[in-house]
C-alpha positions as CSV (number, residue, x, y, z in Angstrom):
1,X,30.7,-4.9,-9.6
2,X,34.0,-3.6,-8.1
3,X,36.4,-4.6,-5.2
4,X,34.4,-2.6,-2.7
5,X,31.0,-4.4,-3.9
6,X,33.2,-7.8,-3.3
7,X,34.5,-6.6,0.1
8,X,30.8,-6.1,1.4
9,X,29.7,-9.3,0.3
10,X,31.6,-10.8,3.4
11,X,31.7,-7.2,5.4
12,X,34.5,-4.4,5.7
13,X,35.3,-5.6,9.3
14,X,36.3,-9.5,7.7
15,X,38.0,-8.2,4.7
16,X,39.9,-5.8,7.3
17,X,40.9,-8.7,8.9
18,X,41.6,-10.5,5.9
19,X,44.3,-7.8,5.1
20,X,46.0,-7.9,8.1
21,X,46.7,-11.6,8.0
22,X,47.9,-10.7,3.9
23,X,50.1,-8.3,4.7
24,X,51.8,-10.1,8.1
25,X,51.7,-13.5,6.0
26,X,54.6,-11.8,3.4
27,X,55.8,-9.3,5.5
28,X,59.7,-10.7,6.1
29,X,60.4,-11.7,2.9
30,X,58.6,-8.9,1.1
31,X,60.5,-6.1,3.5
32,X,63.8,-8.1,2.7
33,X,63.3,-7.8,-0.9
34,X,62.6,-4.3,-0.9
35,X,65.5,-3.6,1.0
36,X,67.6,-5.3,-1.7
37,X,66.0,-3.2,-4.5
38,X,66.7,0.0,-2.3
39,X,64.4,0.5,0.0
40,X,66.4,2.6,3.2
41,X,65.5,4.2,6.4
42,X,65.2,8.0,6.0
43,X,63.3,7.6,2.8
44,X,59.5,10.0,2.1
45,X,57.9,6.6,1.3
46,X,54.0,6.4,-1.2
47,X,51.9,3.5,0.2
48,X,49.6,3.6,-2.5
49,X,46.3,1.7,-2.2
50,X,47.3,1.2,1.7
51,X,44.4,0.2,2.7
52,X,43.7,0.4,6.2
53,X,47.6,0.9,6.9
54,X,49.1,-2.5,7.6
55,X,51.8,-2.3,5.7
56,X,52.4,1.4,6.6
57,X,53.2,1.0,10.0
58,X,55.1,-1.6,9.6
59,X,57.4,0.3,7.2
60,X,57.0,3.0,10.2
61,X,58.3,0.3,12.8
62,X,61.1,-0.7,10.9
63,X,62.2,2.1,9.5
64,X,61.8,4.7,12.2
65,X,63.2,7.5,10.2
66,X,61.2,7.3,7.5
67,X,58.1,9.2,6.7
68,X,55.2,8.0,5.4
69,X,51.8,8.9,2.9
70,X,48.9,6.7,2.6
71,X,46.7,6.8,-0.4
72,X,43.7,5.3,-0.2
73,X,40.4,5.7,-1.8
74,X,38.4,3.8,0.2
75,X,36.6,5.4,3.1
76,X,36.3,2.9,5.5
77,X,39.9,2.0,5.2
78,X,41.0,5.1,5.3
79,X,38.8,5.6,8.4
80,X,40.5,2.7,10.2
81,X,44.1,3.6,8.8
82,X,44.1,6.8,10.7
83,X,43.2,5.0,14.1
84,X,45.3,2.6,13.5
85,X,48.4,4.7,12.6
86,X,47.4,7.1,15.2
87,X,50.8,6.9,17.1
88,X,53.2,7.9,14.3
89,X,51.5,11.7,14.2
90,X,54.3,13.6,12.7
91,X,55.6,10.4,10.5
92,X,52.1,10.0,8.7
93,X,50.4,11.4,6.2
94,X,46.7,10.1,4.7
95,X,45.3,11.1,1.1
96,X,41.4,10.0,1.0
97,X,42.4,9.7,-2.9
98,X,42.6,8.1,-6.1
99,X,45.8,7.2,-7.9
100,X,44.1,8.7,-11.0
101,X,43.2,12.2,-9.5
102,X,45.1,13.2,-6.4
103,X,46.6,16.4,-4.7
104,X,50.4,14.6,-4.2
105,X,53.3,16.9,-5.4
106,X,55.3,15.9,-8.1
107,X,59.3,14.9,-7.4
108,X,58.1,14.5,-3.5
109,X,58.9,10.7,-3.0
110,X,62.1,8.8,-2.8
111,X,60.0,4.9,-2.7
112,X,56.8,4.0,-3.8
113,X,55.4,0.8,-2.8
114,X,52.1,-0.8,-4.3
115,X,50.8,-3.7,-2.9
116,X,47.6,-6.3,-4.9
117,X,46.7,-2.8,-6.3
118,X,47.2,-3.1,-10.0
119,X,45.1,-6.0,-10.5
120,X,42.2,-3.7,-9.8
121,X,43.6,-0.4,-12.0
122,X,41.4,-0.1,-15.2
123,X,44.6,1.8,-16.5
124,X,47.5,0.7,-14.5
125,X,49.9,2.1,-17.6
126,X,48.3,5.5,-16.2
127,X,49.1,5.2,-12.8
128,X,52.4,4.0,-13.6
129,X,52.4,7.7,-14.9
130,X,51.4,9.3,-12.0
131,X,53.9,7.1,-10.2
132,X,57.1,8.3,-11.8
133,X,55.5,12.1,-11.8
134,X,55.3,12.1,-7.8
135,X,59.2,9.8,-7.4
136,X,62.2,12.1,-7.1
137,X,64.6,11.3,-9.5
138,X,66.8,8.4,-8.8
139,X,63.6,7.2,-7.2
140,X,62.2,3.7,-7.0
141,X,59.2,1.9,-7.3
142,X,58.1,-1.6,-6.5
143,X,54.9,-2.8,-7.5
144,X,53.7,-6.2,-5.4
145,X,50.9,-8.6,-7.4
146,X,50.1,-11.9,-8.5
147,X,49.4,-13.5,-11.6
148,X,46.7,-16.3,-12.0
149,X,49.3,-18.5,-14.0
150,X,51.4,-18.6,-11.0
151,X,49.6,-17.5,-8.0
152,X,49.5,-20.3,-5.6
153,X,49.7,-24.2,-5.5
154,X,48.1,-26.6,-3.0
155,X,48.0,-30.0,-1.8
156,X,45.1,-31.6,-1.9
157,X,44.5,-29.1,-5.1
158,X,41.7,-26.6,-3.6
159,X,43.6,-23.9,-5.6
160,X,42.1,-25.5,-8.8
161,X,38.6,-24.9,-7.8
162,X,39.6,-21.4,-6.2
163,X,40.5,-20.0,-9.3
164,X,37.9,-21.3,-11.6
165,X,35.5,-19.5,-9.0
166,X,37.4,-16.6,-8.7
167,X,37.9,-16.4,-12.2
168,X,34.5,-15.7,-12.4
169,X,34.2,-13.2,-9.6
170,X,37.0,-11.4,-11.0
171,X,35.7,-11.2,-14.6
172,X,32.9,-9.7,-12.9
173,X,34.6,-7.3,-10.8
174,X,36.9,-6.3,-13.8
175,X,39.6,-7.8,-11.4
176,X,43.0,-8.2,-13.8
177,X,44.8,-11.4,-12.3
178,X,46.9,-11.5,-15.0
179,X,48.9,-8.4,-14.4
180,X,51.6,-10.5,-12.9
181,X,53.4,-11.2,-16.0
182,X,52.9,-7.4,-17.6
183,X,53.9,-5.1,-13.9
184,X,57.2,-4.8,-16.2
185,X,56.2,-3.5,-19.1
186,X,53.5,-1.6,-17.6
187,X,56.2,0.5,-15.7
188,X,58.4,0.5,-18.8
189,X,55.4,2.5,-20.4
190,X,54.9,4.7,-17.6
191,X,58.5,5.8,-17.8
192,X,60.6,3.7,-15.8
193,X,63.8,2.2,-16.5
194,X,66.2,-0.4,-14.2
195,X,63.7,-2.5,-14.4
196,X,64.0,-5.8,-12.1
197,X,61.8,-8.6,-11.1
198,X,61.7,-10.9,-8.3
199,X,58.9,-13.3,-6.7
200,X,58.5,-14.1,-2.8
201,X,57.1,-17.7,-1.8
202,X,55.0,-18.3,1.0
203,X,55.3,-21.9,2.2
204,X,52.2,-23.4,5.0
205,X,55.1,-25.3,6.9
206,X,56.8,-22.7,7.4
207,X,54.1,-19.9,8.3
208,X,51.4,-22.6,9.0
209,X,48.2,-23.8,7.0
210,X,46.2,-21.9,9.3
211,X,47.5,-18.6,8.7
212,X,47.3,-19.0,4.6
213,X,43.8,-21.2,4.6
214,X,42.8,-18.6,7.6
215,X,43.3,-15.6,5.8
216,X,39.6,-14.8,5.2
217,X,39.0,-14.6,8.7
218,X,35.6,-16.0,7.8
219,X,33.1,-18.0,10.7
220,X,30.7,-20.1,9.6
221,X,27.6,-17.8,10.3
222,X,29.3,-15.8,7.9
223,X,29.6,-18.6,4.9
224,X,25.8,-19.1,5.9
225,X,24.7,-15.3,5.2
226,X,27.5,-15.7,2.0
227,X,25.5,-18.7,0.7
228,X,22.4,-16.4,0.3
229,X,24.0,-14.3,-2.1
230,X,27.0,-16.1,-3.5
231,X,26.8,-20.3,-2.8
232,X,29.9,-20.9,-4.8
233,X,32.1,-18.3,-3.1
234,X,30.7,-19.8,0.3
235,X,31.9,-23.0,-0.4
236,X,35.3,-22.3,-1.5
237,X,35.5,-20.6,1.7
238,X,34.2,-23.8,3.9
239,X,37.0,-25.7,1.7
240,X,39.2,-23.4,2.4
241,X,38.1,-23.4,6.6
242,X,38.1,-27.4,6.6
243,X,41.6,-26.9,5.0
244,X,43.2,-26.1,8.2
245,X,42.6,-29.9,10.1
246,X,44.1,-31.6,7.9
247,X,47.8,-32.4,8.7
248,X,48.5,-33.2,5.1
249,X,47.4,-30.0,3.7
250,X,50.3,-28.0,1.7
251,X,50.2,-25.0,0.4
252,X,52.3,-22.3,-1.1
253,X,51.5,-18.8,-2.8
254,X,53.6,-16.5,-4.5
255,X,54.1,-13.0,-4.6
256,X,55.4,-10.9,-7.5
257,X,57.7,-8.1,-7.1
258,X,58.9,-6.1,-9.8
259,X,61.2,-2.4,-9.8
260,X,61.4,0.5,-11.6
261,X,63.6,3.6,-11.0
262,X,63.1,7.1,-12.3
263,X,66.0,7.9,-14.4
């Protein structure tokens, strides 16, 4: 089982959805912070694993100088990303590719951004590699993840039973939650040296319950048809519904952000 098998347990349409809410949920704070580790307008810019291209165009709204590639695997992403993006003809560029075999020039970039990517690499110290072969020299990277130990906390504590149940998914799917606490030595190994680290909170009274315990995008006809195949999953996901009518509900996930530059 892989992400793509996980995906269409709930349908490409609701984990599209789901992405959108992901990226939109860090976007100010994560765009800040890459900012401060050197992210600038003018800048040939890797989205790799972009999905379908939120985070793309919004690098392309903010940064209307910049140029843009999107490398994606994924067909039905990909297929939506190139809709989606269809405006910036010109700024845009789409790879249908892997990481791990792809036709990007080497010394072409001056940013590469990676965002909940490395928890699904089986060898993230290779594409670390790859990374710092396609970055121009002086160029950065900034890989964005979580890590299981630190992930998310919530009041009343649905988190708890999230991750046990997730845990198992992911040990499934080969899913490496952990990769939090090693994105720096992982891009130490691929090359990479000015290392930094920094983390981006995500607070529910600030962005609003709804839009965290929303993210899934998921109806209750769909947690029906997701019983028949996965009961557990289903009912983390009604938890995580009936989260959002309750006025007492807190909750607060963090984001991990850590640089590398090609020296």
């Amino acid at each position: 089982m892989n992400y793509s098998d996980l995906y269409n347990l709930i349908g490409v349409k609701a984990e599209i959805n789901r992405l959108e809410r992901q990226v939109s949920l860090g976007w100010e704070k994560e765009f800040r912070t890459l900012k401060w580790l050197g992210l600038e307008d003018g800048m040939k810019i890797l989205d790799l694993g972009g999905g379908p291209g939120f985070f793309s165009k919004l690098l392309l709204e903010n940064l209307p100088n910049c140029k843009v590639t999107l490398l994606e695997p994924d067909s039905d992403f990909m297929k939506f990303a190139k809709e989606n993006l269809s405006e910036y003809e010109g700024r845009v560029e789409f790879k249908e590719e892997s990481i791990y075999n792809n036709s990007l020039d080497g010394e072409k970039y001056d940013f590469v951004v990676s965002r909940f990517v490395f928890q699904h690499l089986d060898d993230p110290i290779a594409a670390s590699k790859e990374i710092y072969r396609v970055l121009k020299y002086g160029g950065i990277v900034s890989v964005i993840d979580s890590d299981r130990g630190v992930w998310g906390i919530s009041e009343p504590d649905i988190l708890k039973n999230e991750r046990n149940i997730l845990g198992r998914l992911e040990k499934k799917a080969r899913w490496n939650r952990e990769v939090g606490r090693k994105l720096l030595r992982i891009l130490k190994l691929g090359g990479f040296n000015g290392l930094d680290f920094e983390a981006v909170a995500i607070h529910s009274d600030i962005v609003g319950v709804g839009s965290i315990a929303g993210e899934m995008n998921i109806t209750n006809e769909d947690i029906k048809n997701l019983s028949r195949v996965n009961p557990k999953l289903a009912h983390l996901l009604k938890q995580s519904k009936d989260m959002i009518s309750s006025k007492n509900t807190i909750v607060i996930l963090i984001n991990l952000i850590a640089k590398g530059v090609k020296q």
